[in-house]
N, C-alpha and C positions, 0 to 999 in steps of 0.2 A: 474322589471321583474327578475324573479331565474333564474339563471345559472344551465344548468345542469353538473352536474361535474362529471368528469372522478372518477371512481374507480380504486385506482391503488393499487393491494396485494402486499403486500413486506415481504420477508421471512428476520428477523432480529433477528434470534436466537444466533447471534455470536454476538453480542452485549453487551460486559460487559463495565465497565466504566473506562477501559483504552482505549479503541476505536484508537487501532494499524491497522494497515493494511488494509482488508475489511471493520471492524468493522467501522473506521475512514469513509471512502468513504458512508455505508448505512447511518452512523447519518449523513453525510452532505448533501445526495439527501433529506432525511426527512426531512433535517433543512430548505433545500430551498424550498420544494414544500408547506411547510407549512405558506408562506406566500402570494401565488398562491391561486385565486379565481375560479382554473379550475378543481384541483385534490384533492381528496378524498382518503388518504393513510389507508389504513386497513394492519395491522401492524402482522405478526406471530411472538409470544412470545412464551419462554420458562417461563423464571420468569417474572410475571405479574410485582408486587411492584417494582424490578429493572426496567424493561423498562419505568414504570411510574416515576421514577423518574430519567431518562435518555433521555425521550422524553415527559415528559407531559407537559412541557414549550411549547409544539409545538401544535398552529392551524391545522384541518382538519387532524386529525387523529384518528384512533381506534384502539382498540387491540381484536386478537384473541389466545387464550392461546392454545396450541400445548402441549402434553403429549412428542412425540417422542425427541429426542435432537436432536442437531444439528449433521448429518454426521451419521445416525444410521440407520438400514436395515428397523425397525416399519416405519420412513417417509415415503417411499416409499406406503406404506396404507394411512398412514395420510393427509400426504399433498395435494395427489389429490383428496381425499374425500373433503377437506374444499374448495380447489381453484374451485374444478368442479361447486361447488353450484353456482359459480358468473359466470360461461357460460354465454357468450353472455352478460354480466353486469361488467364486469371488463376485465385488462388487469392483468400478473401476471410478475412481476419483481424478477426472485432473483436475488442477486448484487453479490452473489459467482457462484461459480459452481454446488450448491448443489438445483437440480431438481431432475423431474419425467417424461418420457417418458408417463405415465396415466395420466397426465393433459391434460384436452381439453381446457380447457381457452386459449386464448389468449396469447403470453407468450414471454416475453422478459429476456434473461439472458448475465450476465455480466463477463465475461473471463478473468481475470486480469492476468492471465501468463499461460503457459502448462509446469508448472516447474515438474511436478507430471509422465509427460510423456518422459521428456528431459533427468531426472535423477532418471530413478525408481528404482537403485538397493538403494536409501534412502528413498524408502518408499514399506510400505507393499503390501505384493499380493492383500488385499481388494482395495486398492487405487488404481490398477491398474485394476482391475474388473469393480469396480466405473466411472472410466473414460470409459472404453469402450461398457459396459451396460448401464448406467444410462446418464453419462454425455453429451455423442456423441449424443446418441437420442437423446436426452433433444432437444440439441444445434441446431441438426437439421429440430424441428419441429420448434421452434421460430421461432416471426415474424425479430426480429432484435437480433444482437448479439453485448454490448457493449465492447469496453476494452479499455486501457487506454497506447497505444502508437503503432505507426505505428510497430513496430517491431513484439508487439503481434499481430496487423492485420495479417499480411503478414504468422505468424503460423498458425493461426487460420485458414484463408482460406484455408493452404496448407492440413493442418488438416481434413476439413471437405472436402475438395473439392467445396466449394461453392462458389456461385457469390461475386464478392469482397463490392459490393452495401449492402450485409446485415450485415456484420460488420463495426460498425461504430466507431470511436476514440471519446470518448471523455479523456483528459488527468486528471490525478490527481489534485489537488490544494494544496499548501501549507498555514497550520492555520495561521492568522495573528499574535499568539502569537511569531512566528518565527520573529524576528525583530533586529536589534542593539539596544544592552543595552549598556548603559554610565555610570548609579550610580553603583558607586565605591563598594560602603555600600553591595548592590545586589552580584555584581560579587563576592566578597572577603565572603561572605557567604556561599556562591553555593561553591566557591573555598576550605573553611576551613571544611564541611561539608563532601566533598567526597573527602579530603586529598588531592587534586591536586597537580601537579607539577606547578612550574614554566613557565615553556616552555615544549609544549606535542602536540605530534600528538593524533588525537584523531579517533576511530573507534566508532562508533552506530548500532548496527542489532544483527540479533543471528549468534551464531558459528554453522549453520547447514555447513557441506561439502562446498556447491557449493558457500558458500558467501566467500570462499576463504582468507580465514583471516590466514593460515598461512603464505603464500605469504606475506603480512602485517607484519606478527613478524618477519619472514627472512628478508627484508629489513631495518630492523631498526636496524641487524648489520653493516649495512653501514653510519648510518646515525651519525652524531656529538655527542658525549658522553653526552653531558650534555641535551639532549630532550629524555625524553621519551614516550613511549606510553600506550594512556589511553582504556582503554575498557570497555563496559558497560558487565554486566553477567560477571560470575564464570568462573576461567581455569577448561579446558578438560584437555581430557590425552593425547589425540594427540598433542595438541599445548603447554601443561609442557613439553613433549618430546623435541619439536623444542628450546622451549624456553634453557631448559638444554643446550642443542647441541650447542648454538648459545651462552652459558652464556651472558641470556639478563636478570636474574631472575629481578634484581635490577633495570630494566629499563622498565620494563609491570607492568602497573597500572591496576590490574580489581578491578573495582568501584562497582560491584553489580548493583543491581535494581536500575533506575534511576528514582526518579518521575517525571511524566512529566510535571509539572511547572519549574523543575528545568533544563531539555533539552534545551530550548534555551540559558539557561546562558552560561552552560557549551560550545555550541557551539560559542559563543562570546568570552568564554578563551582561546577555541584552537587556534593553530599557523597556522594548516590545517588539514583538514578533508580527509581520505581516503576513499575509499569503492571500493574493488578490487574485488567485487562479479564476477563469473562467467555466472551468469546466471539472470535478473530481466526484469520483465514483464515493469516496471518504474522505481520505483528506486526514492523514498520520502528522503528520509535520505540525500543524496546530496543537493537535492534543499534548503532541511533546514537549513543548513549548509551555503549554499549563500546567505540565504533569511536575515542570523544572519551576515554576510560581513565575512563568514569564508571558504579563498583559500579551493579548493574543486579538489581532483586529484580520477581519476575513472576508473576503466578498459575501454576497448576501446572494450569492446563483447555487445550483446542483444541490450538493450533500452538507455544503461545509455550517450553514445554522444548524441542520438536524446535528453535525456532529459536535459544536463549540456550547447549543442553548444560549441560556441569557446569560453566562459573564463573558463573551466575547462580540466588541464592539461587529459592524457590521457597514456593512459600503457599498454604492454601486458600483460593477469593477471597471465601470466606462469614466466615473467622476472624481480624477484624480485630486479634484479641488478638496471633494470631501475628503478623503483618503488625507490629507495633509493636515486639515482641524484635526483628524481624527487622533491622526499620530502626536500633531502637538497636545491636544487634550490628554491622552494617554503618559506624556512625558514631564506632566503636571498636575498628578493625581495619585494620592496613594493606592493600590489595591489591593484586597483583600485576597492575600496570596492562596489562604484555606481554600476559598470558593474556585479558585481555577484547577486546584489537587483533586479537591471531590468529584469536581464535573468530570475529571479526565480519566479517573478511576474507577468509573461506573463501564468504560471501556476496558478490559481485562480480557489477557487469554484463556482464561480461566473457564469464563462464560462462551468463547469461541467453540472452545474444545468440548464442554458438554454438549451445545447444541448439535453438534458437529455428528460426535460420537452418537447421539440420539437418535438423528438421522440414519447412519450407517447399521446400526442394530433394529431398525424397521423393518430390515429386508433379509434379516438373519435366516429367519423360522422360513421364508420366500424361497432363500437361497436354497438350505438343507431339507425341502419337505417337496422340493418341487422336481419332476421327471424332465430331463429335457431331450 
């Protein structure tokens, strides 16, 4: 007997094959639903050949090629032209923020922070246009609204005004390449390659504003002369300022572009991990960090306790003073590498994807039973 299978559109035009942020989260719903004998992914592409060679490994999928780009005002035509045709035949998932108030499908969208709204004077007046035309609608025709930690629930609804029952958590996952590494050979590679130090605290994310990374360099004049700190990306000018100020020139490592095969060694070198962001919807770069047995200390704002719990130290991200006890306490303590494994591994895509998939087959019996 055939199964009938759910059609589920999924907007994946931010999909290049470093798969950071969004990008990560859309390939791993794809990754999982494609070995589901319920759902039917039809895929929105910009570049055909790349997505095919980013998702064509994957079961129960198709592609539909999109002229518009991603985040562009033509969408707004585009998008509900091609979703509208599956009325009443599909459900329509995008995994960012990037909808249309003119789609009648079915429509499920995915909120991973209101970072857009919390700090608009760093980003432009479209973007704040976008959220309140485009996005808010969007959000409030949906039948559900995903995001990925209580912290962004509790926005979200304050946001919309709505029942708390339509946004639902499901949490991030951390890739299993994230692991403790032991060969020697491995580390000291990774190590001679991006010129490491010996002993270093180490930062991973971008230098926008709100990730609060000079707080980070200002602390590291308190910290023991002989560790320095590593950073992934180029210095700004605001943070050569601090750094001058602080005569740390000799003790900040920016490493440039990191591949990401090479991300988990690096986080196996460091001595601990910081991320004193001010603001994150989750907060992925900590977990990774634990997930490699690497001391992990975080601001104590947004999401990042709910996401670290109790084995990760905790700071205000304005009190750089603390932030430097904190790091030296941390570079003079063994830790119990177990308890940062466990914590990290209670985050899995595993649990993303059934919540996910659970959601999506709600609306099945909806889809197929109903006249439109």
């Amino acid at each position: 007997m055939n199964v009938q299978k759910l059609n589920v559109i999924m907007d994946t035009r931010m999909v290049d094959k470093h798969l950071h942020g969004i990008a990560r989260y859309t390939y791993e719903i794809i990754k999982g639903m494609s070995f589901s004998n319920k759902v039917h992914m039809i895929l929105l592409v910009n570049n055909l050949e790349l997505s095919k060679e980013i998702f064509g490994q994957f079961n129960n999928i198709e592609f539909i090629k999109m002229k518009s780009k991603f985040l562009s005002l033509s969408e707004q035509l585009e998008l509900p032209h091609i979703v509208n045709k599956y009325k009443g035949k599909a459900i329509f998932h995008s995994p960012s923020f990037v909808s249309s108030p003119f789609i009648k499908t079915k429509m499920i969208m995915t909120i991973h922070d209101l970072n857009h709204l919390r700090f608009p004077q760093y980003y432009s007046p479209f973007h704040k246009y976008y959220y309140k035309y485009i996005v808010k609608p969007s959000a409030l025709k949906c039948e559900k609204i995903f995001t990925v930690s209580e912290f962004s629930k509790n926005e979200i609804v304050d946001w919309l005004k709505c029942d708390r029952n339509k946004v639902v958590v499901t949490y991030n996952g951390v890739d299993s390449r994230f692991k403790v590494i032991k060969d020697k050979n491995i580390l000291l590679r990774v190590k001679e390659k991006y010129k490491l130090p010996d002993e270093f605290v180490l930062y991973i994310g971008n230098l926008k504003p709100h990730k609060n990374v000079e707080t980070l360099v200002k602390a590291m004049s308190l910290v023991k002369d002989n560790t320095k700190l590593v950073i992934n990306g180029k210095v700004n000018e605001s943070l050569n300022k601090i750094i001058n100020t602080y005569k740390l020139k000799d003790r900040i490592n920016f490493i440039g572009y990191v591949d990401d095969d090479d991300l988990p060694i690096i986080y196996n070198l460091a001595e601990v991990f910081v991320f004193p962001s001010l603001y994150e919807g989750f907060g992925l770069p900590p977990l990774e960090a634990m997930a490699c047995g690497c001391p992990t200390i975080v601001s104590n704002t947004s999401s990042l306790p709910e996401v670290v719990g109790d084995v990760g130290y905790k700071f205000d991200p304005n009190n750089y003073g603390k932030l430097g006890k904190l790091v030296n306490r941390s570079l003079n303590i063994n830790y119990d590498i177990n308890k940062l494994i466990e914590r990290s591994s209670y985050f899995n895509w595993g649990k993303t994807y059934n919540e996910t998939i659970k959601i999506y087959l709600s609306y099945k019996n909806m889809l197929f039973n109903q006249d439109y």
